[in-house]
C-alpha positions, 0 to 999 in steps of 0.5 A: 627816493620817495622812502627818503623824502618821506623820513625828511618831511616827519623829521621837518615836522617833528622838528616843528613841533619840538620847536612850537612847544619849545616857543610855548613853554617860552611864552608861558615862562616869560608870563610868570616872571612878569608876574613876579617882576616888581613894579618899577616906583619912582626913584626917591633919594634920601636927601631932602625932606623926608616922606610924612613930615610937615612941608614948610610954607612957600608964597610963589609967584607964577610966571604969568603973576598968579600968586600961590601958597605951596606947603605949609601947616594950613590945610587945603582942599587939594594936594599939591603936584609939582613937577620939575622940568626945565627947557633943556630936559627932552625927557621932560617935554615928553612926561608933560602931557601924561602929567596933564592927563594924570592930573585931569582924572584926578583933578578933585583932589590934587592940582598940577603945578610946573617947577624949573629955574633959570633966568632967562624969562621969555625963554620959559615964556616960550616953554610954556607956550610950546608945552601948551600948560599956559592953565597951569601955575609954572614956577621958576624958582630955584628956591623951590628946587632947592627946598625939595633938593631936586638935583636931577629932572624930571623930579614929582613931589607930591603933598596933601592937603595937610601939608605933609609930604606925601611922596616924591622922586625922579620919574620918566614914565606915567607909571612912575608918576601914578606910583607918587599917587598910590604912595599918598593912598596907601601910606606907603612912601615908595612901591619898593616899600610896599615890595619889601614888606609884601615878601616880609608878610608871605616869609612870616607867613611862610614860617608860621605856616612851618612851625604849624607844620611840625607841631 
């Protein structure tokens, strides 16, 4: 009786043991295919203006009667960083406080702007008043939609003090936002972008590395 509880008890332990390394080995494999995983970019569609071309210029009036330039080919102090959102989009109402946080940090180069159209007035109004951005300008405009061919929400467009386009793309998280504003600082228009040509340097490499080998 005691020799068979004895086999049970380092069967269980040997049991807890397999399993903990198994639990280990797990861990350490999921760490590596998060490295390896590629970050996830703001999904840019191929319609619309391109990425580096010169925005055309837009007088817009704001919701609260504040006049504003958008795009154009005279230069600005700031980038312009217009996001798309509309009263019936409940993704959107919970994107727009991360964009009040993402444009306060960084504030000395780019200022926020809110897109949306519609003709009911008091119910954008209301909007507003709910998401609390009465500091910022809000547009309701479906000829600024339509200038940058945003056909589905939350959508960023993102342009320099140039003029240019610098980034744009359908978001629904901070990263994908923030990737809008490392596209305008690295020169790269999309992460998916910066990936590709990331695997195409370590192939190059990889071949140059071969051919040394064999000579």
């Amino acid at each position: 009786m005691v020799e068979a509880l004895v086999i049970s008890n380092f069967v269980l332990w040997l049991i807890v043991v397999v399993l903990a390394l198994l639990v280990f080995a797990l861990t350490r494999q999921i760490g590596i295919l998060h490295e390896r995983v590629a970050p996830a970019g703001a999904l840019q569609p191929t319609n619309g203006p391109k990425v580096g071309e010169l925005t055309n210029e837009m007088q817009l009036t704001a919701i609260d009667g504040s006049g504003h330039r958008i795009g154009g080919s005279e230069t600005s102090d700031l980038a312009s960083f217009i996001l798309f959102i509309s009263p019936t989009c409940p993704v959107c109402k919970s994107l727009v406080p991360t964009a009040k946080s993402l444009a306060k940090s960084e504030q000395a180069r780019m200022r926020l702007y809110f897109g949306s159209d519609g003709e009911d007035l008091e119910q954008h109004k209301q909007y507003v008043k709910d998401l609390k951005i009465e500091d910022y300008p809000y547009f309701v405009s479906e000829a600024l939609g339509m200038s940058y061919q945003v056909s589905k929400l939350p959508f960023a467009v993102l342009i320099g003090a140039d003029g240019t386009l610098q980034s744009k793309g359908l978001v629904n998280t901070r990263e994908h936002l923030e990737s809008l504003i490392e596209s305008m600082d690295s020169g790269i228009a999309t992460v998916q972008e910066y990936v590709s040509s990331q695997m195409d340097s370590s192939d190059s490499e990889y071949a140059t590395s071969a051919v040394e080998q064999s000579s």
